[in-house]
N, C-alpha and C positions, 0 to 999 in steps of 0.2 A: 171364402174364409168363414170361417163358426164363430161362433163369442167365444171373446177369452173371459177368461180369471182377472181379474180386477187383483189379486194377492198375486199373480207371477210378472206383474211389473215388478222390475229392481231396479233400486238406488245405489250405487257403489260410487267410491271414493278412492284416488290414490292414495296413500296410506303414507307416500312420501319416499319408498322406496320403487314405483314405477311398477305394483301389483296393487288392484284392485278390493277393494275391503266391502261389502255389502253394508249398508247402513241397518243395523240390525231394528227391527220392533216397526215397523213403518207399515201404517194401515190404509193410510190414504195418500196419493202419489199424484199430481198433475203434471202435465209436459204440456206448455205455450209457445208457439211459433208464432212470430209479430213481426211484421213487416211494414214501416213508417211509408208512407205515399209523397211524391213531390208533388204538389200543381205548379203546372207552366202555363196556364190559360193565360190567354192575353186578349187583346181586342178585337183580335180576328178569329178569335176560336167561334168556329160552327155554332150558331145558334144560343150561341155563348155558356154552351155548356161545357163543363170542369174537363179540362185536358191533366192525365200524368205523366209522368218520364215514365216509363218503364226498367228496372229494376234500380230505381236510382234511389230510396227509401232504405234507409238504417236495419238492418235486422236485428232483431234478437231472439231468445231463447230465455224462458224462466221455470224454473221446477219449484215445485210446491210439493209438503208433505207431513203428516202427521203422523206422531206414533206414539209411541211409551220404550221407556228405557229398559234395554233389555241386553245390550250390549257395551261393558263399561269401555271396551277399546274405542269403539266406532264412538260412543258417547262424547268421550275428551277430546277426541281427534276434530270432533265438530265444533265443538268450546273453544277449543283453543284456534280452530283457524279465524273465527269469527273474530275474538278479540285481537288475532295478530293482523286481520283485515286481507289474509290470503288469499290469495286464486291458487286454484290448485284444479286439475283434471277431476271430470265425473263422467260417469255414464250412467247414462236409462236405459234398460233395457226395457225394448216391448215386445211381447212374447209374436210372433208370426209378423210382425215388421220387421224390427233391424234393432241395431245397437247404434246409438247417437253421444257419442264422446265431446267434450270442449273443456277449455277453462270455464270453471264459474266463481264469483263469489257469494260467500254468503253472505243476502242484506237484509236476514231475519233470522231470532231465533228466539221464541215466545215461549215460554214453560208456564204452563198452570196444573192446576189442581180439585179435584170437586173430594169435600169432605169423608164422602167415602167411596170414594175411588183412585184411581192408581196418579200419576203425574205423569203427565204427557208433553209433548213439545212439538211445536209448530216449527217448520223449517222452510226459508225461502232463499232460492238462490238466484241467481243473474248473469246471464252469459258474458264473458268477458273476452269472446275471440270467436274464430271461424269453429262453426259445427264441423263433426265429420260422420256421416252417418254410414254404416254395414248392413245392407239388410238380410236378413235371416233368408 
């Protein structure tokens, strides 16, 4: 595989009617896979070093993203699920991997400003169910 584009990762959103909306103006985009670990060590573990369960740790899934406003649909659609505390479907797409779908909510949404520069927002989401990932 080659290097991609950092700009053809997408953010999209159900929209609430079951089609996809792109989160317009989005410059900087993270995708986190987290997987919690159990220890079962006990008294007899081998030289008493740290035993896991194997897949028995909590997953999750968290997207990160900054941008500047550029889209007033996508804009409100984010404002308002935030304050109604929604889950609602999203996908990431990664350009030459897959498209990765789930509920997420949003547990961030940070707006600032530099004097002479545009206003941008910080956006962070939290998976809230099973991924489903398509790969390209």
């Amino acid at each position: 595989m080659t290097a991609q584009k950092g700009k053809d990762i997408l953010l999209k959103i159900d929209n609430g009617s079951g089609s996809f909306q792109t989160i317009a103006g989005l410059r900087t985009k993270r995708l986190a896979l987290n997987s919690d670990s159990v220890d079962i060590t006990h008294s007899e573990s081998v030289g008493r070093w740290r035993e896991l369960s194997a897949g028995a740790g909590v997953r999750k899934a968290s997207i990160a993203g900054t941008g500047i406003f550029k889209d007033a649909d996508s804009d409100a659609l984010m404002r308002q699920l935030f304050f109604d505390g929604s889950i609602r479907d999203w996908q990431i797409i990664l350009p030459a991997f897959g498209v990765i779908q789930a509920p997420f909510q949003i547990t961030s949404l940070d707006y600032r400003g530099e004097h002479t520069g545009e206003i941008t927002f910080d956006l962070a989401l939290d998976s809230a169910g099973a991924l489903n990932f398509q790969p390209m």
